[in-house]
C-alpha positions, 0 to 999 in steps of 0.5 A: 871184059878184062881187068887192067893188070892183065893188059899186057903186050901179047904179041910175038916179039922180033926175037922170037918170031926169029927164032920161030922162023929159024926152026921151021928152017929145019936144022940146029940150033944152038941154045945158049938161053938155055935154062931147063936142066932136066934137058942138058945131059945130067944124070939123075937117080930116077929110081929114087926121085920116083920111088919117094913119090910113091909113099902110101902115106899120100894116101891120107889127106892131112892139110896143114897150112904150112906144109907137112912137118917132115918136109919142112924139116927137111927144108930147116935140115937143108940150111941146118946142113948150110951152117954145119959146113960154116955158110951160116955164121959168115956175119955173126953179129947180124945172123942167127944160127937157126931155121925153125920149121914153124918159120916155113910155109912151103909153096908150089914154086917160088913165084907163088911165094912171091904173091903170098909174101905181095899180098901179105906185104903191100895194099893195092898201089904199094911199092916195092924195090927191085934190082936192075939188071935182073929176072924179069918174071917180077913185073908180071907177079907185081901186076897180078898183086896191084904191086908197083915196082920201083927199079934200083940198080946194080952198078959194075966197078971191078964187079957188081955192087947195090948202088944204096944211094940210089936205094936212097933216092927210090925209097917212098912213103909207099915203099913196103920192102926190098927184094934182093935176089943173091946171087942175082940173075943173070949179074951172078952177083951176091951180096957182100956181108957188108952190103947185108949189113947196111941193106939191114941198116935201111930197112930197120930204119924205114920199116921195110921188109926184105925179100930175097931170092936164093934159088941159086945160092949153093952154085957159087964160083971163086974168081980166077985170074983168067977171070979178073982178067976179062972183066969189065967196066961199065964206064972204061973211063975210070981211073981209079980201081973199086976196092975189092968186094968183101966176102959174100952174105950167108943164106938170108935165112939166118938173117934176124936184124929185119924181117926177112923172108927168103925164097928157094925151092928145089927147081935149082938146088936140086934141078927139079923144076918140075917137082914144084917144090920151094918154101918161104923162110920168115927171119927177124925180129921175134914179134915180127916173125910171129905176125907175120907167119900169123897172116902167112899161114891163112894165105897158104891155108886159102889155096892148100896149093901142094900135093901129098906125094910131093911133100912126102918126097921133100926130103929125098928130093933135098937129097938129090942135090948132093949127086946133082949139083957137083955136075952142074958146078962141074959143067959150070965151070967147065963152059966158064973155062972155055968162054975164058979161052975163047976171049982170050983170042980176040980183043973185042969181046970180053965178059963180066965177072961173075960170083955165082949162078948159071949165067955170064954175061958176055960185052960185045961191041955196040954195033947195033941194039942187043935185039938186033945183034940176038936176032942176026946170031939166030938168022946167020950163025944159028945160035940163040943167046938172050939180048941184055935188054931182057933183064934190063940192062942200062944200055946195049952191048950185052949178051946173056948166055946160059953155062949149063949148056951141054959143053960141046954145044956151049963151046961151038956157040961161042966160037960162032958168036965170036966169030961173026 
């Protein structure tokens, strides 16, 4: 009765019959996992947020495939806003300065931009390159567009780095793009100007596509000293140090060397998951952009899938992230801080270096699989943290911890983790 790409396994794993058990238990628990930030203690301008829903101008239906024009020129303002404060011209000779607003289609989220750039992209059976270790909502978007993904991993040496032989090596007659995720979840690692540079090298030499997720572009860290020093070898063995990364890739968006689509939306640039706002941004080669935005705009024209008020309120929602964000970097680098002074502590645990994003991933001793060691913390401690094999991780030994957690909570989380 059911269609194959829907034949998943829907029952209820150990983890979370675990974490089931444990709150039925009654009681705290803490949750490092934590990744909702309408629920951690952030203080939000609701008069505004709802008052820009309430424009009488919603009550006219207008549908425009793309989106409304106001609020996709509030999305061009937002990167506009980007390269006035000089994030858009960090590689020159392979960005352009601009995001045009015929260049956006607004989505309800990012996942749906996601199928409508699968469904413009690949035929029933096509490939597509993905990261690994990373988010692992791909796998079920693939399935729903009779996409194949093909894993290519992200190696740790003194930080995180594209691994492009191995890009080499996964590549197929069947290959339709690459999907880049910057700064990646849960590694926290962008991508480097260089990276960019030969990332456009190997599509424009196979004719792929680049797809890149920039939902947390603007929570980018700078690395400390206390930082370095509890980073990480993924092979300890090594003698010789990784030269340092060099500087990290602007937004995508101002990306013209191949045909590139960037996905954001305000879930994180302004914390409003729930507003279900993100857009798709098409950058490269003129006549690419063009049959491509072509074929785009009859996607979104089939669904017609955002509402009025919202796109009425893009531009007030955009608006948001200037209070938001500053608490988010805050709370941030302040769990970020703690974790640091907690490890430096003890020798057994440490964490890996992290450029960005809302994650650390935390080493800890191979004493047992990562599903096991999540689910005692969750029985015996009372604190919920992510095993590393959720995001595919290459072997056990790795936590994956939420820094937006409230401070005070994060601080006795770790304390427990680390003591048990």
């Amino acid at each position: 009765m059911f269609s194959e790409r829907t034949n998943w396994k829907l029952g209820q794993n150990r983890l979370t019959a675990a974490i089931k058990e444990a709150r039925a238990e009654g009681g705290a628990i803490l949750d490092l996992t934590v990744s909702n930030p309408t629920r951690v203690g952030l203080q939000y301008d609701s008069l505004a947020i709802l008052s820009a829903l309430s424009s009488p101008l919603a009550m006219d239906y207008d549908p425009q495939a793309k989106g409304l024009l106001s609020a996709r020129e509030a999305v061009a303002a937002y990167y506009d806003d980007m390269r006035l404060r000089g994030e858009g011209d960090v590689a020159s000779d392979v960005c352009t300065n601009e995001v045009d607003p015929e260049r956006i289609v607004l989505t309800t989220s990012t996942s749906e931009g996601y199928s409508f750039v699968f469904r413009l992209l690949c035929n029933a059976g096509d490939e597509l390159l993905v990261p690994k270790p990373s988010y692992p909502l791909f796998e079920f978007l693939a399935d729903l567009q009779d996409v194949r993904l093909v894993p290519y991993p992200l190696i740790y040496d003194h930080g995180w780095q594209m691994d492009f032989p191995s890009l080499e090596k996964a590549v197929s007659a069947r290959t339709r793009g690459v999907v880049v995720v910057h700064p990646n979840n849960p590694t926290g690692s962008f991508v480097s100007v260089g990276e960019l540079k030969l990332l456009n090298e190997f599509c424009r030499g196979r004719g792929l596509a680049l797809i890149v997720d920039e939902v947390f572009l603007d929570y980018g860290l700078e690395t400390s000293g206390a930082e370095a020093h509890h980073q990480v070898e993924l092979d300890r063995s090594a003698e010789s140090a990784a030269p340092p990364k060099d500087k990290a890739a602007s937004s995508f968006a101002f990306n013209h060397e191949v045909l590139t689509f960037t996905l954001s939306g305000v879930s994180k640039i302004s914390a409003l998951p729930q507003m279900k706002v993100a857009w798709v941004v098409a950058s490269g080669p003129a006549d690419q952009v063009e049959a491509a935005m072509g074929r785009l705009e009859v996607i979104a024209d089939t669904y017609l899938s955002m509402n009025a008020p919202v796109q009425w309120a893009v531009p007030a929602l955009l608006e948001q992230r200037k209070r938001i964000q500053r608490q988010l970097m805050d709370r941030v680098r302040a769990n970020l801080a703690e974790l640091d002074r907690q490890l430096a502590l003890q020798k057994d645990c440490s964490r890996l270096n992290v450029e960005g994003g809302w994650y650390a991933v935390l080493r800890v001793p191979v004493t047992r699989t990562d599903e096991e060691l999540a689910i005692d913390l969750v029985r015996e401690e009372r604190v919920l943290v992510h095993p590393g094999h959720f995001y595919d991780f290459p072997s056990d030994g790795y936590l994956v911890l939420s820094l937006i957690a409230p401070v005070e909570e994060f601080g006795e989380g770790i304390r427990r983790i680390l003591g048990s």
